[in-house]
Steps between C-alpha positions, in 0.01 A plus 500: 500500500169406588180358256196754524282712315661790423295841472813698493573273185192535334559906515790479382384306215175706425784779507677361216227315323231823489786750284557190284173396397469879407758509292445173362158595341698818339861409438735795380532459054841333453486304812357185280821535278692506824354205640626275198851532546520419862746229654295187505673363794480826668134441438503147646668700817241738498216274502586262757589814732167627439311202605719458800530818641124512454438167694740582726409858582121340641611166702779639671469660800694722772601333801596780708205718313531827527753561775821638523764456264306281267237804447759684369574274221121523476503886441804529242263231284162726483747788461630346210165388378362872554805596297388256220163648548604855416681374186222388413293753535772731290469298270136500426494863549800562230298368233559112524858535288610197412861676612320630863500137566879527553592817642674513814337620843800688614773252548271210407554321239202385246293511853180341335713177460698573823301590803268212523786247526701683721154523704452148489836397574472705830149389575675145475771597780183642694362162478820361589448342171783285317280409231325861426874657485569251250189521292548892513882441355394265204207754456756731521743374231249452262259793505783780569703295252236578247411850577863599497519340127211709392652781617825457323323404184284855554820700526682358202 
């Protein structure tokens, strides 16, 4: 773990950030509805994993950059975040259902909510990162927490 200025971090975040601000100006009807019955301390979760994970993902660094192994763990992230990308993009191109929001991508589960903290927790072991893993985990609980309750709540 090293202090820097991460541009690999700041993709990664324009990556995530970009889709969302999208949505966010156009949110799926029923999502609001959602939204009110979420798990406050999920939400707490979610929130502080946010900011973290976002703080993190720019001051941390690579020590051992972009060699070998570490730019492996490197690759498997911006797979993942092309993944989230592309379930994105199927989503915008399905119509903007508030239930496309949820829909597998093969064996992925809600991948929307999914894929970026996977990403993030592997960008973390890139960085060789104790804190990032940890701020993808909390981010983790909370966010995937929440999408997974909006999902059962959709298919009851």
């Amino acid at each position: 773990m090293e202090f820097g200025f991460s541009i690999v971090g700041v993709v990664f975040l324009a990556m995530l950030f970009i889709p969302n601000i999208k949505w966010g100006r156009n949110q799926p009807a029923g999502y609001a509805e959602l939204s009110k019955h979420e798990n406050r301390a999920l939400l707490v979760l979610e929130r502080i994993g946010e900011v973290a994970c976002s703080c993190a993902a720019v001051i941390f660094v690579c020590p051992q950059g972009f060699s070998f192994p570490w730019g492996i763990w490197l690759c498997l992230a911006i797979l993942l975040m092309v993944l989230y990308e592309i379930a994105w993009i199927r989503y915008f191109k399905g119509g903007e259902r508030l239930d496309g929001m949820y829909q597998p991508l093969g064996p992925i589960p809600v991948p929307i909510a999914s894929l970026p903290v996977a990403a993030f927790a592997l960008l973390g072991i890139w960085c060789q990162s104790p804190i990032t893993v940890l701020a993808a985990v909390v981010l983790g609980i909370g966010h995937i927490g929440i999408h997974i309750g909006h999902l059962r709540e959709l298919t009851q």
